[in-house]
C-alpha positions in Angstrom: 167.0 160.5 114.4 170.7 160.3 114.4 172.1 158.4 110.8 175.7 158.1 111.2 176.5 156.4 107.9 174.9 154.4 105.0 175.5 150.6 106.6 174.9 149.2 103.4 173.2 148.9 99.6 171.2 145.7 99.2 171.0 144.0 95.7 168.7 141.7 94.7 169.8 138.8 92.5 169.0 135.5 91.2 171.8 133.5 91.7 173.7 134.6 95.1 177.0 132.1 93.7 177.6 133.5 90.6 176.7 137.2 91.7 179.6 136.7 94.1 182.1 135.8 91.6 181.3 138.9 89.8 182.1 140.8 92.8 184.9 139.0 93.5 186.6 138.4 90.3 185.6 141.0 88.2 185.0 144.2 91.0 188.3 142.5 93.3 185.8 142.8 96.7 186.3 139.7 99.1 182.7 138.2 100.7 183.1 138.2 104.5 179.8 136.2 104.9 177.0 134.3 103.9 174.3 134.6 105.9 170.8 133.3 105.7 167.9 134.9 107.4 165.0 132.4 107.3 162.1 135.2 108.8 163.1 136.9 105.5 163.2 134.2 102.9 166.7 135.2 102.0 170.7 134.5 101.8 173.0 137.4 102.1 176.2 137.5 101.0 178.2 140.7 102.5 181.3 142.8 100.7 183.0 145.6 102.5 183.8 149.0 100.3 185.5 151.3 102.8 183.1 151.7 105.7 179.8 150.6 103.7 178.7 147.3 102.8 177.3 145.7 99.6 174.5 143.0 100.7 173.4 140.7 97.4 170.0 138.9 98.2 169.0 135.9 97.0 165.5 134.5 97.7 165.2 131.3 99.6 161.0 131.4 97.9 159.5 133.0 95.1 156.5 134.1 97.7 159.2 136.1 99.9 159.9 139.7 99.5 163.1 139.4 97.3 161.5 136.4 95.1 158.4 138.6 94.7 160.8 141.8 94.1 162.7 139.6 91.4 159.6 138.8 89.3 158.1 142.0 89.0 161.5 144.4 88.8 163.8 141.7 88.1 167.6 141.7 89.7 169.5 144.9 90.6 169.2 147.9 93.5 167.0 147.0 96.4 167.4 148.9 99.0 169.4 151.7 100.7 170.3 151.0 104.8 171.6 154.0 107.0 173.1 152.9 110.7 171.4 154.8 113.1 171.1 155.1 116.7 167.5 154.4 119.1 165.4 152.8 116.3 162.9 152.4 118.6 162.9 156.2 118.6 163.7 156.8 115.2 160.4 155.0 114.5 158.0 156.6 116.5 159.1 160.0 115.5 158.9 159.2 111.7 155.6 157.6 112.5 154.5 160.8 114.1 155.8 162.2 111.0 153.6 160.7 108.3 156.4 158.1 107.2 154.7 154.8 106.3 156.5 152.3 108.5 156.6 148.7 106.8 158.1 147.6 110.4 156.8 149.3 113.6 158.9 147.8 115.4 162.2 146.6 115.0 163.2 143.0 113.9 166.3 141.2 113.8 168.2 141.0 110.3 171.4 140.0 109.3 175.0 140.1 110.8 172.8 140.3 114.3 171.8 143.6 113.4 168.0 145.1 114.5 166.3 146.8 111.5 163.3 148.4 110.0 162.2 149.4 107.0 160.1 152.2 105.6 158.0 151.7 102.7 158.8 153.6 99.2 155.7 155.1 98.8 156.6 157.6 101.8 160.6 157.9 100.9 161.2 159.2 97.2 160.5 155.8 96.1 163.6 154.4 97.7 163.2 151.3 100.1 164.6 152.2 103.2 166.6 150.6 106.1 167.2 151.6 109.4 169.7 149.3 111.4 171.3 149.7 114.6 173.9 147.4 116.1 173.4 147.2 120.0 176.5 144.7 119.9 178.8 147.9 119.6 
């Protein structure tokens, strides 16, 4: 597996409108999209810091994954993505591994991205994200 950077940090929040005010007016980061991804029960809003991206998430359903997240951790870190290249090989090999995959195959998330994500329980207790961009 080849991880070239971390693509983003996802943040899981209540209220996507008044988290991005915080960011912008307080932190002085611009959001360059709002996204919604309806397969995921979420809106996105993006911010750029250098060459990573700050992803807030706001649940679109209290039964979704980031609704659900919400009520038993409350708001704050989510998740930790890393851009790689060959997901589809990335995931086999950590399969093969011993990583538990929470996607074995990739899936389309936001910005047009494929992604996948490995379950905590197999990663430090860290929610991973694997996301390649075949747009490049």
């Amino acid at each position: 597996m080849k991880i070239s950077r971390i693509e983003h940090i996802g943040i899981a929040v209540k209220d996507l409108e008044n988290s991005i005010k915080y960011y912008e007016d307080i932190l002085g980061l611009k959001c360059y999209g709002i996204e919604e991804v309806k397969d995921q029960k979420v809106r996105t809003a993006f911010f750029e810091v250098g060459q990573t991206k700050i992803e807030l998430l706001e649940s679109t359903d209290p039964e979704g994954p980031i609704g659900k997240f919400i009520e038993k951790r409350g708001e704050g870190f989510h998740h930790l993505a890393f851009a790689t290249e060959n997901l589809d090989e990335s995931l086999k090999k950590l399969d093969d591994k011993g990583i538990r995959l929470i996607d074995k195959k990739p899936r389309k998330g936001a910005k047009g991205l494929d992604i996948a994500f490995l379950h905590p329980k197999s990663t430090g207790g860290v929610l991973t994200e694997l996301c390649e961009n075949k747009e490049k």
